[in-house]
Each structure stands twice: as structure tokens, then as C-alpha cells.
ZAMARGU-4260 file (C-alpha; in steps of 0.2 Angstrom, whole numbers, plus 5000, padded with zeros to 4 digits):
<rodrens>
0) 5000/5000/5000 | 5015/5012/5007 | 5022/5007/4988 | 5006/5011/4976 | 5004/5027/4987
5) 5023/5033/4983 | 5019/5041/4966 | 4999/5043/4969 | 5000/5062/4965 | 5011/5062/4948
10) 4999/5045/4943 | 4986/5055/4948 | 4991/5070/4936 | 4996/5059/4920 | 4979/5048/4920
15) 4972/5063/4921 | 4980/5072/4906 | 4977/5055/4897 | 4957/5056/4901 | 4957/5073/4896
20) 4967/5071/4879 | 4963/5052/4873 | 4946/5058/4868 | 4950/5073/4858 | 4965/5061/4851
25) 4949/5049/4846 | 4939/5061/4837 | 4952/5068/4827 | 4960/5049/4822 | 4941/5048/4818
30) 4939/5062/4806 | 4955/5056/4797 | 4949/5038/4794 | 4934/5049/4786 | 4943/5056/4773
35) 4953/5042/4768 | 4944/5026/4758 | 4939/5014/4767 | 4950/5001/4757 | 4965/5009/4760
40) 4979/5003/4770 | 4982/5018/4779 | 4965/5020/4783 | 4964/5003/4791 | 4977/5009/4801
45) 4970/5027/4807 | 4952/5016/4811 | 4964/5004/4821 | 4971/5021/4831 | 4956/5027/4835
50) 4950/5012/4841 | 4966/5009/4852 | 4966/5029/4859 | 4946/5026/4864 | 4951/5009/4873
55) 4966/5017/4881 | 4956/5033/4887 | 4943/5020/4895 | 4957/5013/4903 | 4963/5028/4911
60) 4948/5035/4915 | 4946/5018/4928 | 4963/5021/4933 | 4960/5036/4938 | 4942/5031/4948
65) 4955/5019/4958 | 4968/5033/4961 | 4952/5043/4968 | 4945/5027/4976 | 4961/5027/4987
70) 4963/5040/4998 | 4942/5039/5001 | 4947/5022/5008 | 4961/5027/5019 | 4947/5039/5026
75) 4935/5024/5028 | 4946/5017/5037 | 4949/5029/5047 | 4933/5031/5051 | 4929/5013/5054
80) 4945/5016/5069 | 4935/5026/5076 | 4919/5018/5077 | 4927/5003/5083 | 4939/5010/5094
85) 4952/5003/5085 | 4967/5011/5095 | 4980/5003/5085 | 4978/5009/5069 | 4991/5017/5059
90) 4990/5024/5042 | 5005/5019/5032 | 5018/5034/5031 | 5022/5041/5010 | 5035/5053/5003
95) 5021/5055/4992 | 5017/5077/4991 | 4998/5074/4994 | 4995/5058/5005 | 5009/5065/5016
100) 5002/5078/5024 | 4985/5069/5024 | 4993/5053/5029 | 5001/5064/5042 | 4982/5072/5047
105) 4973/5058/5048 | 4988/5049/5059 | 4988/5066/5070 | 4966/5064/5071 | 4969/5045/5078
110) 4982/5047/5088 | 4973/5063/5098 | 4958/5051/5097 | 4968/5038/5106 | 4973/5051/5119
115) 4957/5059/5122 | 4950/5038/5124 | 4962/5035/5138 | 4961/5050/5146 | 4941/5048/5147
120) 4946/5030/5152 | 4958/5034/5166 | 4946/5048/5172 | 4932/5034/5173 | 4940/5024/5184
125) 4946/5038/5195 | 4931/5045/5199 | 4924/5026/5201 | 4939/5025/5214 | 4934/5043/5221
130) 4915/5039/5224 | 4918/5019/5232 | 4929/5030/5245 | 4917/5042/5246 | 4902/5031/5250
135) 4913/5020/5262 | 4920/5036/5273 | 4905/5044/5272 | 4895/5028/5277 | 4907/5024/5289
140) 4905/5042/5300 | 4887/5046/5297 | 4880/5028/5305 | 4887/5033/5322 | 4877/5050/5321
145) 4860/5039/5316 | 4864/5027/5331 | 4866/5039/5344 | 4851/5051/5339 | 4839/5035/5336
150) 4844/5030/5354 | 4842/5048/5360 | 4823/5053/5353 | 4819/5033/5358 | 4825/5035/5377
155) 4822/5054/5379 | 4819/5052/5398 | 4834/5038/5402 | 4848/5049/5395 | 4858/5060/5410
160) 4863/5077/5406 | 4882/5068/5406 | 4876/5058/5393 | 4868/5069/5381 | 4882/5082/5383
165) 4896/5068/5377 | 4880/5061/5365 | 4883/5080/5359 | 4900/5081/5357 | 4902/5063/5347
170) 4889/5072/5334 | 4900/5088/5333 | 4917/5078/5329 | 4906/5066/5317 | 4901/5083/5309
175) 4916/5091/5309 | 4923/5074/5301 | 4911/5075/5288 | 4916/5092/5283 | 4935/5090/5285
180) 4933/5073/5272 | 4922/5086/5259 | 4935/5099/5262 | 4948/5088/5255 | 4937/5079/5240
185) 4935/5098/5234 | 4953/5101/5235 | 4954/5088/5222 | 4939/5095/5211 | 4941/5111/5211
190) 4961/5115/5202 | 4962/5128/5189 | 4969/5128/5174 | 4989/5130/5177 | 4997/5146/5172
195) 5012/5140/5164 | 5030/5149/5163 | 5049/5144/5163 | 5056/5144/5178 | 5074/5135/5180
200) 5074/5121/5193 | 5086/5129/5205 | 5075/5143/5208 | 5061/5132/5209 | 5071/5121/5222
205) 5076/5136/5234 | 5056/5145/5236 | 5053/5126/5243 | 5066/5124/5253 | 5065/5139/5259
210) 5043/5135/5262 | 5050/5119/5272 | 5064/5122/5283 | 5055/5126/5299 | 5048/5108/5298
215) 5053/5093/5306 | 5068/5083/5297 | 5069/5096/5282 | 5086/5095/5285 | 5087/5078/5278
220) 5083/5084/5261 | 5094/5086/5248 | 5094/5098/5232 | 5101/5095/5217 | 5103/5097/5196
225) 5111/5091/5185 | 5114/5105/5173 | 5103/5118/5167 | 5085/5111/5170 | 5071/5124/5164
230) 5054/5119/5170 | 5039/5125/5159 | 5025/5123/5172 | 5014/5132/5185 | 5026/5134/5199
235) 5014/5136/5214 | 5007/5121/5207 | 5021/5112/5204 | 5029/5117/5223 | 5012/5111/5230
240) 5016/5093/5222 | 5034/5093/5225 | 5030/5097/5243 | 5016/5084/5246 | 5032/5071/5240
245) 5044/5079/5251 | 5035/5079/5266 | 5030/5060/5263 | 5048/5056/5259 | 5052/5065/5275
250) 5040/5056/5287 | 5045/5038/5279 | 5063/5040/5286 | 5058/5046/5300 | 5064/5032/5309
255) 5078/5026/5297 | 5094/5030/5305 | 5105/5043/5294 | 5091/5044/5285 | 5091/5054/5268
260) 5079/5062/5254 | 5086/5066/5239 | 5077/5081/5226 | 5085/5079/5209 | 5080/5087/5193
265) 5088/5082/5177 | 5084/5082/5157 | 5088/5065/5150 | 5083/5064/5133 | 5081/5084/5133
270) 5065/5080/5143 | 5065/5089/5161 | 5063/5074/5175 | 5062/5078/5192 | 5066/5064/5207
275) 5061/5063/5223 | 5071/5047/5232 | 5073/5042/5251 | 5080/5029/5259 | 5063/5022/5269
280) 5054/5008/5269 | 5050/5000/5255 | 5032/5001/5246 | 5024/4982/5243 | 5022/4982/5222
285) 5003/4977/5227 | 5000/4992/5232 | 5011/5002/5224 | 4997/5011/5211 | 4983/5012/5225
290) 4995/5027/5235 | 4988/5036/5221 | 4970/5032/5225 | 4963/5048/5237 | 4959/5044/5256
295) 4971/5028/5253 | 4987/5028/5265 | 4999/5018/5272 | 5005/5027/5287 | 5004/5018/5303
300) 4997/5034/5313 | 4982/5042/5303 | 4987/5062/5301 | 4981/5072/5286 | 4968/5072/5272
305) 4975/5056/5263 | 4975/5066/5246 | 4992/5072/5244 | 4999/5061/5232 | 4980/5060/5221
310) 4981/5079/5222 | 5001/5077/5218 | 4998/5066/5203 | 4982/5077/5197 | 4995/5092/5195
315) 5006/5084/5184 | 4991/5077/5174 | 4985/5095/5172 | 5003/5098/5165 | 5003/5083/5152
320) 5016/5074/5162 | 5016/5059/5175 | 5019/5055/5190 | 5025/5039/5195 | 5033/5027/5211
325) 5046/5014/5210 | 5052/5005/5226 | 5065/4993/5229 | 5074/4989/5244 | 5082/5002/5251
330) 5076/5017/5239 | 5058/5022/5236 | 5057/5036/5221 | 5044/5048/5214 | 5047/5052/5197
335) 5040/5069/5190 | 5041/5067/5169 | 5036/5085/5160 | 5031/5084/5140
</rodrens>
């Protein structure tokens, strides 16, 4: 197919000419063969012309439906990719002047088809994740309220002030619960669209350093570069996603002895690639995609929202890039990959 297609314009442009001049060529054997007698040997040969230019203009004139049948198919069958979700699809590349570019096109409509697919995919399932947590967390701190208030308009007279006070005061945290768990869903609902600008990854590197050394063990972080690294991204964001890393990178060597968190930005490959490794436990593979699941966590003591990493993963998703975790005995490392 790549081979027919090569040479489909200048094929295109001769069949054409032949259509449009075998005709005329025809007619004009045709009056000659009119004016010669029929007997003659020459005249024999002019009707034999004729006859031979009218058959090769036919002849043409199909190979040139075919030529124009040929790129309508390519289109069919893009279509038919579509319809079918056929995400592996992939119109053959041509040096050709015309089917190039809309070889190139219609490669270009697939491929943003394909992303647009898996993004709608992958959003799918995260909300799915989202609303299971939702419904359990918000099942889980709303049947205490329902028990205690049945018990308390059932038995108005067998409750002592004691007791409704503390029945009181269980029904405040509950509520306050409740609206701490919604706090934090809209924190992950509610990003605007990132205001992006080049910002070189040192500069980057000092505002947080300089947001986290009051804390507890930010002086077991490390920042580094590895030459001249120029982010284009929405720094507040970015900051807030690098942070959320950091402080989890920080609380994980907690207990490690000479613990150490190491912040490196790099460009392998030209791309900008920012790493965020410390020496803690190591995360089990099972579970190594659910610490991206909001409300998920795997810290022993329960302390913050549980949607640090989620909102930390949505920020680089806003930025076309990924985030991602790999852990192997004795490093654990975030890796921040920009377009």
C-alpha cells in the first residue's frame, strides 16, 4: 500500500491528462479515417488508432476512479478506527506530496483520538475509585450519628445530662469529620487551569526549601541538578506537588537512621525529569498504584487528608506529564516526567 501510494500524485496527474486528451485524440483519428477510403491501408490503420486511443482513454479514466478510490478508503478506514475504537491503527507513512500531509492528518486525528479515549478511560475509573471511598468514609462516619440520635429521641427520659452532653460532642466531631473529608474531595475538584512559565529548577528548588525548613527533618533533604534544568510549568502548582512528595519522603525516614531524601532534577533525553528518592521503607508492588487512590494511606498513625499524592499526581496530569513510584529495597522514588 505504502508502495502504490509513493507516486499517487504524479499518477494522479498523467491519467488525468490521458482522460482529458485520449478523447480529443479519438475524434480527430476519427475524422481522418473519414477522409481516407475505406479500402486503403492507411486508413485501416488510422480506424485501428482510434479504436486503440478510445480503449486506452477507458482505461485511464478507471485508473484514475481507483487513484480517487484510494485515499476515500484510507478515510474509511479511518473512520471505521474510530467507530470501533480501534486504538492501533496506523495509516502507512508516504513521501508522496499529497498523501503525506494527509497521511500525516489523519495519523495526527487518531492518535489525539487515542489520547482523548484514555484520558476519558483513566478519568472513569478515578472517579469510580473517588466515589467507592466516598460512599465508604461517608457511610462509615454518618451511621454513628444515626445510632446515637435514634437512641436519643427513643429514650428521651433515660439519658443524663452527662450523657447527652458527650451524645453531643460525638455528633459535633462526626460533623466536623464530615466536613474536613468534603474539604479535602474539593481540594481535588476544584484545580484551575495551570498558568504556565519557565522557571529553572534551582530557583524552583530554593522557594521550597525555603517553604520547608522550619519543619521537622527538612534537614534531611537534599537539592540537586544536573545542569541547566528549565521547567515549563505552573510553579505554585508544581511546589504544591513537589512538597506533598517531600513531606511524605520525609515522614517515611523518620525512623531510618541517617536517613536521607534526595530532590534531583535532570533532562535525559532533553526532557526535564524531576526525582524525589529516600531511603525508607519500601512500598509492597501490590499496592504500589493504590497510594495514588485519594483517602488511601499507608501510614501507621492516621494524620492528614490522605490526598496528597492524588492531588500530587492530578497536578502533573493537568501539566501533560506523569507521576509515578518505584520501590526497591532500600530506595523508594517519585518520578516527575514533564512533556
Amino acid at each position: 500500500m505504502a508502495l502504490s501510494s509513493r507516486h499517487f500524485t504524479w499518477n494522479v496527474v498523467i491519467t488525468v491528462l490521458l482522460v482529458m486528451t485520449m478523447p480529443a485524440a479519438s475524434v480527430l483519428l476519427a475524422m481522418r479515417v473519414g477522409g481516407v477510403q475505406a479500402s486503403g491501408s492507411k486508413g485501416m490503420l488510422l480506424s485501428f488508432g482510434a479504436i486503440l486511443t478510445a480503449v486506452l482513454a477507458l482505461i485511464a479514466l478507471f485508473k484514475l476512479i481507483k487513484l480517487i478510490r484510494y485515499p476515500v478508503n484510507q478515510t474509511e478506514l479511518m473512520a471505521r478506527a474510530v467507530v470501533n475504537k480501534d486504538f492501533m491503527l496506523h495509516i502507512p507513512k508516504t513521501d508522496d506530496p499529497m498523501l503525506g500531509r494527509a497521511s500525516q492528518d489523519m495519523n495526527r486525528i487518531l492518535e489525539t483520538y487515542r489520547k482523548d479515549q484514555n484520558e476519558l478511560e483513566t478519568r472513569k475509573n478515578y472517579y469510580d475509585r473517588i466515589l467507592r471511598v466516598m460512599t465508604h468514609e461517608l457511610r462509615n462516619t454518618v451511621t454513628p450519628i444515626v445510632s446515637l440520635t435514634d437512641w436519643m429521641l427513643q429514650n428521651p427520659d433515660a439519658q443524663s445530662e452527662q450523657e447527652r452532653q458527650e451524645a453531643i460532642e460525638i455528633i459535633n466531631t462526626q460533623a466536623h469529620n464530615v466536613c474536613s473529608f468534603l474539604e479535602s474531595y474539593r481540594q481535588l475538584t476544584v484545580l484551575a487551569q495551570p498558568a504556565m512559565s519557565d522557571i529553572p529548577a534551582t530557583t524552583l528548588f530554593r522557594n521550597i526549601q525555603a517553604l520547608i525548613k522550619a519543619e521537622k527533618g527538612a534537614d534531611r533533604v537534599r537539592f540537586e541538578t544536573a545542569g541547566d534544568v528549565i521547567l515549563h510549568v505552573d510553579s505554585s502548582l508544581i511546589s504544591l506537588a513537589l512538597m506533598n512528595i517531600i513531606r511524605n519522603a520525609i515522614q517515611a525516614t523518620d525512623e531510618v537512621e541517617e536517613g536521607l531524601v534526595t530532590v534531583l532534577a535532570s533532562m535525559p533525553g532533553g526532557k526535564p525529569l524531576i526525582t524525589v528518592t529516600n531511603n525508607g521503607p519500601e512500598i509492597p508492588q501490590a499496592i504500589i498504584e493504590q497510594i495514588f487512590m485519594p483517602f488511601y494511606s499507608t501510614k501507621k498513625k492516621q494524620s492528614g487528608s490522605g490526598i496528597g499524592l492524588a492531588l500530587s499526581r492530578q497536578i502533573m496530569q493537568l501539566h501533560e506529564g506523569t507521576l509515578t513510584c518505584s520501590s526497591h529495597y532500600p530506595y523508594t522514588t517519585f518520578t516527575f516526567q514533564f512533556k
